[in-house]
C-alpha positions in Angstrom: -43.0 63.5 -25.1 -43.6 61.6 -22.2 -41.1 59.6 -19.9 -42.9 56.3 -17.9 -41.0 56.1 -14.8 -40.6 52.4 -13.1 -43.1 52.2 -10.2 -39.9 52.4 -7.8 -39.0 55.1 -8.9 -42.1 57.2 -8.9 -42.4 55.8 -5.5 -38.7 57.6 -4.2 -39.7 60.8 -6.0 -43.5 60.9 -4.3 -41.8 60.5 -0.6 -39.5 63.2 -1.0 -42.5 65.5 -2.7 -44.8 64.2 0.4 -42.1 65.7 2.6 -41.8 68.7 1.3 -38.8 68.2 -1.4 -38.1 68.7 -4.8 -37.0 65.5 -6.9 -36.2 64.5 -10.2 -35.0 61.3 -12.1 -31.5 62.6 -13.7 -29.3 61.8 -16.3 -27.9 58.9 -18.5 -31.8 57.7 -17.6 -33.4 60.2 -18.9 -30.9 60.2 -22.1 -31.7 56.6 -22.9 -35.4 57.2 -22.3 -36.0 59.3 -24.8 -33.4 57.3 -27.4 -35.5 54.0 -26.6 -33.4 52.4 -24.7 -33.7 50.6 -21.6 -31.7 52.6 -18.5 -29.5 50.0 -17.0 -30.4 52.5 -13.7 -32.5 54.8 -12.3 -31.1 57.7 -10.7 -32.6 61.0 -8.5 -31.6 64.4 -7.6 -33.6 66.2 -4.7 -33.5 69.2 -2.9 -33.3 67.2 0.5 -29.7 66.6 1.9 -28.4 63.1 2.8 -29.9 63.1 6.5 -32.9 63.6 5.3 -32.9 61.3 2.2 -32.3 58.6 5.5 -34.6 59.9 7.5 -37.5 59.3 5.2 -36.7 56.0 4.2 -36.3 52.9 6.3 -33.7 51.1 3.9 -30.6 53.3 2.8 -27.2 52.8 2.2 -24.2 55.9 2.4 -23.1 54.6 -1.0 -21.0 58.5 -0.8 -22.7 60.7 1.6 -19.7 63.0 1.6 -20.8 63.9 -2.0 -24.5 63.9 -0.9 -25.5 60.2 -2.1 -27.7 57.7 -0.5 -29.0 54.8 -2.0 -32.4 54.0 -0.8 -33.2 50.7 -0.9 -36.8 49.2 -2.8 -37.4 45.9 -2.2 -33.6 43.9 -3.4 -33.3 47.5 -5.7 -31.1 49.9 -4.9 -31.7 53.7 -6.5 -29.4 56.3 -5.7 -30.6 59.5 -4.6 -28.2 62.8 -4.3 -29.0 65.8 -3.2 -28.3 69.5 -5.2 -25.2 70.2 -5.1 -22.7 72.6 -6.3 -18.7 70.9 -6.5 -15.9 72.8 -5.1 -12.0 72.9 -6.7 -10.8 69.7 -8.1 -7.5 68.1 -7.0 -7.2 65.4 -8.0 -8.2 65.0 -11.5 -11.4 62.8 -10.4 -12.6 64.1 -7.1 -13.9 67.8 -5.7 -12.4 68.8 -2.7 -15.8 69.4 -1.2 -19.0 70.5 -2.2 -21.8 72.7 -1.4 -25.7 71.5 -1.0 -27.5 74.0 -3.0 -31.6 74.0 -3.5 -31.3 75.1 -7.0 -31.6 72.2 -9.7 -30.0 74.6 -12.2 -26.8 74.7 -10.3 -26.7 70.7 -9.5 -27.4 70.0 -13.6 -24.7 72.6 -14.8 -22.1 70.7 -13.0 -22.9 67.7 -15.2 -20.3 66.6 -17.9 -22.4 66.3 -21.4 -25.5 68.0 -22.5 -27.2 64.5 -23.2 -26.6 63.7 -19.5 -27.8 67.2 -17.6 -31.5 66.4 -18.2 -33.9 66.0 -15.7 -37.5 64.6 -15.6 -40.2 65.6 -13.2 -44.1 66.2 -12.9 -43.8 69.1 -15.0 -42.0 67.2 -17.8 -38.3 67.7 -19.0 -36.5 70.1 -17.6 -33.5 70.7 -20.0 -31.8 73.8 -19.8 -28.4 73.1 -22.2 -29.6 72.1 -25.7 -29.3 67.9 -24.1 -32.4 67.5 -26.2 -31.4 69.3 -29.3 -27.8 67.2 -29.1 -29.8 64.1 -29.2 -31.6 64.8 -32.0 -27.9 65.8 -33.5 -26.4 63.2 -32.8 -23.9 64.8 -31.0 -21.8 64.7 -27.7 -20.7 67.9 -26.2 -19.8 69.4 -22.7 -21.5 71.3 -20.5 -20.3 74.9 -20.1 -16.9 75.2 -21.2 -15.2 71.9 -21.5 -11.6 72.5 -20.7 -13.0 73.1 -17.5 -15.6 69.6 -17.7 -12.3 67.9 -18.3 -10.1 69.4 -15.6 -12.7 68.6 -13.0 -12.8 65.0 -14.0 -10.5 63.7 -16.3 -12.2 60.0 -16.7 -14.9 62.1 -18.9 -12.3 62.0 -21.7 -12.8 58.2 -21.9 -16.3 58.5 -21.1 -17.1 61.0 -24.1 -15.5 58.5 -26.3 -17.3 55.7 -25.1 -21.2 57.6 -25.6 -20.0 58.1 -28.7 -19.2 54.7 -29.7 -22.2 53.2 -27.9 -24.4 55.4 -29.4 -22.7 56.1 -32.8 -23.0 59.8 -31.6 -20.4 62.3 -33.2 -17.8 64.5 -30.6 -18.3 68.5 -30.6 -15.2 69.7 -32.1 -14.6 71.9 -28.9 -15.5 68.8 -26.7 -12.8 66.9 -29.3 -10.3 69.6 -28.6 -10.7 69.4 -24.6 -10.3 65.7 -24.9 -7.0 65.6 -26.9 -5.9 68.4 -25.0 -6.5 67.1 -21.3 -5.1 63.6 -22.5 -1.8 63.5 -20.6 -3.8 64.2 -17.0 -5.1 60.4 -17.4 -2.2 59.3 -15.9 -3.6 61.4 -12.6 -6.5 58.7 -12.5 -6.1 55.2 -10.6 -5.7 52.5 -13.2 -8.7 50.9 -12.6 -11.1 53.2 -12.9 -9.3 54.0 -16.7 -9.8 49.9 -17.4 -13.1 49.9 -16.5 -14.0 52.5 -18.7 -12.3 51.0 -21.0 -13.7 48.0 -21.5 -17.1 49.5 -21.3 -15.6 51.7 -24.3 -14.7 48.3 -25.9 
């Protein structure tokens, strides 16, 4: 299996290699790569934190450089890059309190809320350490790690497990199933319209 990156991308990933980083395209990308389907984005995990990312490249953005993410601007496209990171306690249902900038790509991809999404792709191919490749080929939608935990940590992933599966006709891990129905009542800890949007993408 082979990914073909956009040229913009492999351009971001070459700097930050040039310099001395690690980097990766990451997540629903990679998912919809391998399904066929066209990534609506592109986006990057490195081992370089946010001052760094800017330093590199004359065009960025702090689209949430409290959270490590910069978007680096190519051209009039934007690709957001965000460095290894490891998220500290949840308090809000949505939000980590704080997180920690780590150098190991294990640790930024177990934080990640579905198997299909914790995937990464670099020069030595896929790097996919929680079965997200084996799910696809299932058909099948299920947490990283424990996922009582996934959904305490962010509780919009309920709606967003529901809507992979809909999109992509996928069926729900009973355990990932059970953590949704059972973390339910703590949408009402999320602002309304982040649930809408979801929603409607759901729709």
């Amino acid at each position: 299996m082979k990914i073909e990156l956009p040229e913009k991308v492999k351009t971001v990933i070459g700097e930050l290699k040039a310099h001395g980083y690690d980097a990766y395209a990451v997540g629903g990308c990679i998912r919809d790569s391998i399904l066929g389907r066209t990534p609506g984005d592109w986006d990057i995990t490195t081992s370089a934190k946010p001052q760094q990312v800017k330093a590199i490249f004359p065009r960025t953005v702090d689209t949430g450089i409290q959270h490590g993410t910069v978007t680096v601007l190519m051209d009039k496209e934007g690709f957001e890059v965000t460095t290894y990171r490891i998220d500290g306690e949840y308090e809000d249902a949505r939000h980590p309190k704080d997180v920690i900038f780590t150098s190991n790509l294990l640790e930024d991809l177990k934080r990640r809320d579905f198997t299909i999404n914790a995937m990464a792709w670099g020069p030595e191919g896929l790097i996919d350490r929680f079965g997200g490749q084996e799910d696809l080929n299932a058909r099948l939608i299920r947490c990283v790690g424990d996922p009582d935990r996934r959904m305490e940590e962010d509780t919009l992933r309920l709606l967003r497990g529901l809507r992979l599966a809909g999109q992509l006709r996928f069926t729900i891990h009973p355990d990932t199933a059970d953590a949704i129905h059972g973390h339910a009542s703590q949408l009402s800890m999320v602002a309304w319209e982040r649930i809408s949007a979801e929603f409607l993408r759901l729709l």
